[in-house]
C-alpha positions, 0 to 999 in steps of 0.5 A: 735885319731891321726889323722895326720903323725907326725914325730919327728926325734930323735936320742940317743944323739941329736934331729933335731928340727922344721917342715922339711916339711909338704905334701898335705897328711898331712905327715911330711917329715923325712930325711935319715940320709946319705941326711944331708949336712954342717958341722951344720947338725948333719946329716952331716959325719954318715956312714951306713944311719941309721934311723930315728925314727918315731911316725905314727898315730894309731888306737885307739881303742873304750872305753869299751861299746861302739863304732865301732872298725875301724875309723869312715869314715864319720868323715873325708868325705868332700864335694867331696864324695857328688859330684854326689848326688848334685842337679845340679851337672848333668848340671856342670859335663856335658860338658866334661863327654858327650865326654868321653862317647861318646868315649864308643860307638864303632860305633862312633869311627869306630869299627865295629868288637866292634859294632858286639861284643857286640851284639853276647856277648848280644846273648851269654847273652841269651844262658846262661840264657836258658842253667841255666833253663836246662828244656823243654823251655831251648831248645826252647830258644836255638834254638831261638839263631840259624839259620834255616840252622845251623850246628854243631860239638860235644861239649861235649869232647870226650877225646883223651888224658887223664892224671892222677893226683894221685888219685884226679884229672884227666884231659882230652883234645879234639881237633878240630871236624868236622861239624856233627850236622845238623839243629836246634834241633840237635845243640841246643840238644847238648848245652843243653847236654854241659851245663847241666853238669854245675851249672847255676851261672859257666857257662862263655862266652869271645869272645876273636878273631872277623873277621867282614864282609863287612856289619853288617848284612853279615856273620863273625866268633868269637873265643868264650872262655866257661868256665863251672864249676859243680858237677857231680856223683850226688855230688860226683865229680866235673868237670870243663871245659875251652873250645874254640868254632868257631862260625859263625853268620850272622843277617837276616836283618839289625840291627837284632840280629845275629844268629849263623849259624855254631858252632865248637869246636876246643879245650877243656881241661876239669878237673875232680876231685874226691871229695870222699865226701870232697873237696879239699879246703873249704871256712873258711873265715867267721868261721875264721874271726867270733872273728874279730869284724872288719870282716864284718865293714872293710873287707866286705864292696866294693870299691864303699862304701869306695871311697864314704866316705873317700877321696883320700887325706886320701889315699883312695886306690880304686884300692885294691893293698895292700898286705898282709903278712903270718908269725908267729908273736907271737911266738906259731909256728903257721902262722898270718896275717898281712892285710894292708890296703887304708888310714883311714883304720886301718892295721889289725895283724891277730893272727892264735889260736890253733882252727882255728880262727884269734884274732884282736891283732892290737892295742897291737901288735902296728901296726894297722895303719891308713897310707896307706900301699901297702906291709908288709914283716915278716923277721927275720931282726935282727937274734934273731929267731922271725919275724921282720915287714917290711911295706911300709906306703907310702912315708916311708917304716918302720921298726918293731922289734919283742920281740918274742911275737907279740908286735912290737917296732917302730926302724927307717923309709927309705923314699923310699917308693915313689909309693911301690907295693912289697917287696922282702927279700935276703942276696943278699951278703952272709954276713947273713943279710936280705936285702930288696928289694923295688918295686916302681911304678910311680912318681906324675905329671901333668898327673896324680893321683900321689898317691899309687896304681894309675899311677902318670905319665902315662907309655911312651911309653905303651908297653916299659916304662922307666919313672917310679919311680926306685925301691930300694935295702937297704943293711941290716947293722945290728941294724935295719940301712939300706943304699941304695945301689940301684947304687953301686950294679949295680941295677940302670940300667933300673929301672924305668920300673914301677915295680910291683913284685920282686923275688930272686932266684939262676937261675944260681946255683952259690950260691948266689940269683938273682933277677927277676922283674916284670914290668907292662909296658914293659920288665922285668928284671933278674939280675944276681948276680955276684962278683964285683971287691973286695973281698965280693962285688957284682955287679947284670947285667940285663941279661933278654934279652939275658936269653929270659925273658923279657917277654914284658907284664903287668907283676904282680907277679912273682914265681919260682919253678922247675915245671918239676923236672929237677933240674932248677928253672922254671919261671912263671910270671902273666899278663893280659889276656884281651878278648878286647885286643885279639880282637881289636889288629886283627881288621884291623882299629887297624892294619892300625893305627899301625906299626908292631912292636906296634902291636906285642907288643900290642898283647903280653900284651894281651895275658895272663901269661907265663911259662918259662922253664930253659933249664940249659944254663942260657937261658929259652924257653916260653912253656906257651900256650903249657902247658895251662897255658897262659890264667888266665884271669886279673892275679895277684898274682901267686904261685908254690905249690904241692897241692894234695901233689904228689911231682909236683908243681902246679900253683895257680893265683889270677885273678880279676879286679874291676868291677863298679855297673854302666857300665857308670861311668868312 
């Protein structure tokens, strides 16, 4: 097995000899040929920055009879990965490891209304394992949970509103109810009703907003998020709820668990879907993948398997940014897959058969590489007809030519892949080219990781960064020779914002594409695309602010679509929707430590996504909480689609966030 990055630069009719550099990753530099200088450099005076070819590890694939189809992790695992299962190793890690926990502890650091939230999440804890029995115990464990003088409204909605989706789904809305239920047994009676309609394992709880009293054990209030999702009509229909309760707690004595003591809806949006004896979307994962020999090996096993065998030197990517890219790679008009994947670990070409399953072409198709790699693109880069491969394998982003059959030829690298997250293709400049856009992240520093997929240098400052690594637009010359032209387009103003997504898009209607960027720390961008001063130049202008989008968030993932079918390309962005964030940015000891504009911008990062909709004079207005769309939890990616095929586009958001087997392991 190759085991290293090796870079031969070579050329039609020269080759550069020697080493140019070799990195703590085990990779050898390849220069541009645009960086070459002096009149001995054979670099030196080529027009177009042309690329350089490349040989990168691969994956070999076992001998017949025997052996693993991925790479054998524990071959490259080194003392490191064994760390914490030393004897002693307690005694050595203690010193700083007993502060940093210390600090986890909201008691210790002062904040109260933590303290008393993670009690009432222990309380909500509890109602959700009496609501699962759904039995005659389950309302004695409720009524447990409440105070002898509690009261109550209706949870259950009651819809004063309706509207019809087609003849699939159906959605309702409620609104404030006043105190109705008196007495234990009443509120109680109506927690089981709400619950019962749910299956056990759907049912959440987020306190999202807390107002501390004087002491622990005097009287505060909670915003509580629940969320219940179940079958219904004996099976044959589906309900899902996302509902927003006040609840008022106060604990008997000090240090007893709270008791609620007044429960009141405030809002509900629930969801019914008629499932006429199919669903709407089925899980085909494991039927698709039962061909893929690597499916349950690579695909199956978690984070905290592979952190432990294979070291971040190997480009271990823990926190699973790797994309992944859908295209038709061999040809049969049908889409693949192409699945990235962290160091060590071989990409994977997924090839879609006619019956619906996949078939692992990865070692034919000559892309089954074992570099880390963020994000993949399948564009026809050559305009021959077929799906050209663009990756991003850390610190290069590569270029692959299809024969139209799904093999892949290796034609040329751009080192410009510093930090990369995504990819975005558009003939920016009308000359029927694809060009590509590059977002990059941060750089490496004393502050930080430094490898893809962690932040190198940590964002300054948190809500408005600046110092992160600039993304890249390489102008497509023909040929597979790309030049960066990132400066002379104008794309170099305030790009180092620590950028995670980018879209094109003619928001203006003036025939050409514009490009949105999403940034994770701070303001987004929304470069309009204007002619320059020659004929046939271009020249972008960051318009976000006066457009109304800068949007200052975590921003993840951006999509356009015309949502309300007025003509205009509508904007929603993914963020983070942090249930923490929401309550310690309105507690007073995080509003006494701040200035107010921190605040404002803290509590917008927390806040969740947003939907901007055009207004037609190049300005957008936030409609996001208006049309609920806001709160998606930890999203990711987010996608525009009519899936009930009505003629409205719909919102699809991928959400999630790692979570560790150990509530203490840092």
């Amino acid at each position: 097995m190759k085991r290293r990055f090796h870079a031969i630069v070579r050329s039609a009719r020269w080759v550069v000899p020697g080493v140019i550099a070799l990195t703590a990753f085990g990779y050898f530099f390849v220069r541009d040929r645009k960086s070459g200088e002096g009149k001995d450099d054979p670099l030196a005076g080529r027009s177009g920055s042309e690329l350089e070819l490349l040989e990168v590890r691969r994956f070999e694939p076992p001998r017949p009879g025997g052996g693993s189809t991925i790479a054998t992790p524990t071959a490259i695992a080194t003392t490191d990965a064994r760390l914490v299962d030393e004897p002693g190793n307690g005694e050595r890690l203690d010193g700083g490891l007993s502060a940093q926990l210390a600090l986890t502890d909201p008691e210790a650091g002062g904040w109260m209304g933590e303290k008393l939230s993670d009690r009432v999440g222990k309380q909500l804890g509890r109602l959700k394992k009496a609501l699962i029995l759904q039995s005659g115990e389950s309302a004695g464990l409720i009524a447990a949970l409440l105070s002898d003088d509690c009261q109550g409204s209706w949870l259950v909605p009651d819809p004063i509103s309706r509207h019809e989706k087609g003849r699939i789904f159906s959605t309702a809305e409620t609104e404030v109810r006043a105190l109705s239920l008196s007495g234990t047994a009443e509120v109680a009676a109506e927690l089981q009703r709400w619950g019962e309609r749910f299956d056990a394992a759907r049912i959440k709880f987020k306190v999202v907003r807390i107002s501390p009293g004087q002491d622990e054990h005097e009287q505060f209030e909670t915003i509580v998020l629940a969320n219940g999702d179940g079958a219904t009509g004996g099976g044959s229909a589906r309900s899902q709820e996302s509902a927003r309760w006040r609840l008022r707690w106060h604990s008997p004595t000090e240090g007893a668990a709270p008791l609620i003591r007044e429960i009141m809806l405030e809002h509900a949006e629930s969801s019914d879907l008629e499932l006429g004896g199919e669903t709407l979307f089925a899980d085909r994962t494991a039927a698709a993948m039962a061909g893929v020999r690597a499916y349950p090996h690579q695909y199956l096993q978690g984070n905290n398997h592979w952190a432990r065998v294979i070291p971040q030197a190997e480009g271990g990517a823990l926190l699973g940014y790797n994309g992944l890219a859908v295209g038709d790679a061999d040809g049969d008009g049908i889409d693949d897959i192409y699945v990235p994947d962290g160091g060590a670990l071989p990409n994977r070409l997924l090839i879609h058969l006619a019956d619906g399953t996949l078939d692992d072409r990865s070692v034919v198709a000559g892309v089954d590489w074992l570099e880390q790699t963020v994000a993949a693109l399948f564009v026809d880069l050559d305009n021959d007809g077929d799906q050209d491969l663009v990756a991003a394998a850390t610190p290069f982003l590569l270029f692959m030519e299809n024969d139209g059959h799904g093999k892949f030829t290796f034609r040329g690298a751009h080192h410009s892949a510093t930090n990369p997250f995504s990819l975005a293709a558009a003939d920016y400049d009308g000359d029927r080219l694809l060009d590509i856009y590059l977002c990059n992240y941060s750089g490496s520093g004393t502050n930080g990781a430094g490898s893809s997929g962690t932040i190198g240098s940590y964002p300054i400052p948190y809500t408005d960064a600046e110092n992160g690594v600039a993304n890249v637009l390489l102008k497509n010359l023909g040929g597979f020779c790309f030049r960066d032209v990132t400066e002379e387009t104008g794309l170099d103003k305030n790009n180092t914002r620590f950028s995670q997504a980018a879209s094109w898009e003619d928001f203006d209607g003036d025939g050409d594409p514009d490009l949105y960027v999403a940034n994770d720390f701070g303001r987004n961008n929304l470069y309009r695309n204007d002619q320059g001063p020659t004929p046939g130049s271009r020249l972008f202008v960051d318009v976000a602010a006066g457009a109304g989008v800068e949007d200052q968030a975590s921003g993840m993932s951006v999509a356009w679509g015309d949502y309300d079918r007025d003509g205009q390309p509508d904007l929603y962005v993914s963020n983070m929707f942090s249930s923490a964030g929401n309550r310690v940015t309105y507690q007073k000891r995080f509003l006494n430590s701040r200035a107010a504009d921190e605040v404002t911008a803290t509590r917008r990062m927390a806040r969740g996504n947003t939907l901007f909709r055009a207004r037609g004079d190049g300005r957008f207005e936030d409609l996001s909480e208006v049309a609920g769309v806001a709160m998606a939890r930890w999203a990711w990616g987010s996608l525009f689609a009519d899936l009930d095929n009505d003629g409205w586009e719909d919102l699809v958001v991928a959400n999630g966030y790692l979570t560790n087997d150990r509530a203490d392991d840092l």
